[in-house]
N, C-alpha and C positions, 0 to 999 in steps of 0.2 A: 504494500500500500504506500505509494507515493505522494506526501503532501509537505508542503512549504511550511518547515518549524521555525522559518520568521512569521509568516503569516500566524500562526496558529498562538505562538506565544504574544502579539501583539492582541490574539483576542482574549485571551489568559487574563491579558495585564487590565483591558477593559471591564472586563466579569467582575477582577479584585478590584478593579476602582471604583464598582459600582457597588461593591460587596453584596452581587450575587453567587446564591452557591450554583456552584455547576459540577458535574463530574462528567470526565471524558472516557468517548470508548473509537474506537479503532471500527466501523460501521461502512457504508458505503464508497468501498475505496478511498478514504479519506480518514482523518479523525473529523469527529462530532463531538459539542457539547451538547450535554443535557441538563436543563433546566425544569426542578419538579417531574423526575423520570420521562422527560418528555425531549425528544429532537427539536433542538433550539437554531443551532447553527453550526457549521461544519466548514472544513478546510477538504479541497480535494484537488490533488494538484498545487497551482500557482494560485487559483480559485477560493471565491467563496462560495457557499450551497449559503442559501438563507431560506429560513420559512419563515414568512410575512402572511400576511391575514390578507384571505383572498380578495376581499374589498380595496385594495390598494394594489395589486399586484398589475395594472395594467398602468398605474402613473409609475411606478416602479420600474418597467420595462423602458420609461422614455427618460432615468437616470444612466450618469454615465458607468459602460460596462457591464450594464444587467443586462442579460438576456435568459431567455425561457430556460428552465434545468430539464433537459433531455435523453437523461440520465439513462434512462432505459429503451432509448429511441423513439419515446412517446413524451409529451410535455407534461409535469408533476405540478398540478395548477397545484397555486400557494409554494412554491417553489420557486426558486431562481440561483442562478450561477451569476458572481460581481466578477467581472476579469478583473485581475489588477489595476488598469487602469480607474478603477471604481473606488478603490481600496486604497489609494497611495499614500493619501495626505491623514493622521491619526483621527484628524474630523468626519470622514467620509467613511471612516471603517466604524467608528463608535457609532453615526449613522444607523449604520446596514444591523450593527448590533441591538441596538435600541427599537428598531422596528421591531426585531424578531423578539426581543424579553419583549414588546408592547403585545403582542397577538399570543404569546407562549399563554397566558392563562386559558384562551379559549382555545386552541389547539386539545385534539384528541389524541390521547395515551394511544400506541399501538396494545395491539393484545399482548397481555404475557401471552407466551405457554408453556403448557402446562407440560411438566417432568414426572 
């Protein structure tokens, strides 16, 4: 699994400065955090994965370097990938963060399963 550990520690640094708890796992080709056991946001590649709240996700698409996350070769509505170019400056990645803790409460837990 290849992901960018500047990327990932500058989201790190965001979480503790907002002192949310998060724990990370190693998930869709990427590392993810998770916020309240829930897929918050993720590093994959040079990329960000963001989940935002589907209600914003088409103004979202006309910021710089988002496009649709195609992950599976189909589009993951409430989903998007920030190219770096989106992510450069510390303001535009707390951004991309901040949207995703804003929608993480209404976001749905996948299912456990069961063992």
């Amino acid at each position: 699994m290849a992901y960018s550990e500047y990327l990932a520690d500058r989201v790190r640094r965001i979480f503790q400065e907002k002192q949310t708890a998060f724990e990370e796992k190693k998930m869709m080709g990427g590392l993810c955090f998770l916020v309240d056991d829930k897929m918050c946001i993720g590093v994959h590649e040079e990329r960000l994965m963001a989940r935002i709240d589907p209600e914003i996700y088409a103004d979202a698409l006309a910021l710089k370097g988002c496009r649709e996350m195609d992950f599976t070769g189909r589009t993951m509505k409430g989903f998007v990938f920030v190219d770096p170019e989106g992510t450069d400056s510390d303001t535009e990645l707390d951004g991309w963060v901040q949207r995703c803790l804003d929608f993480n409460p209404k976001a749905k837990s996948s299912k456990k399963k069961k063992t």
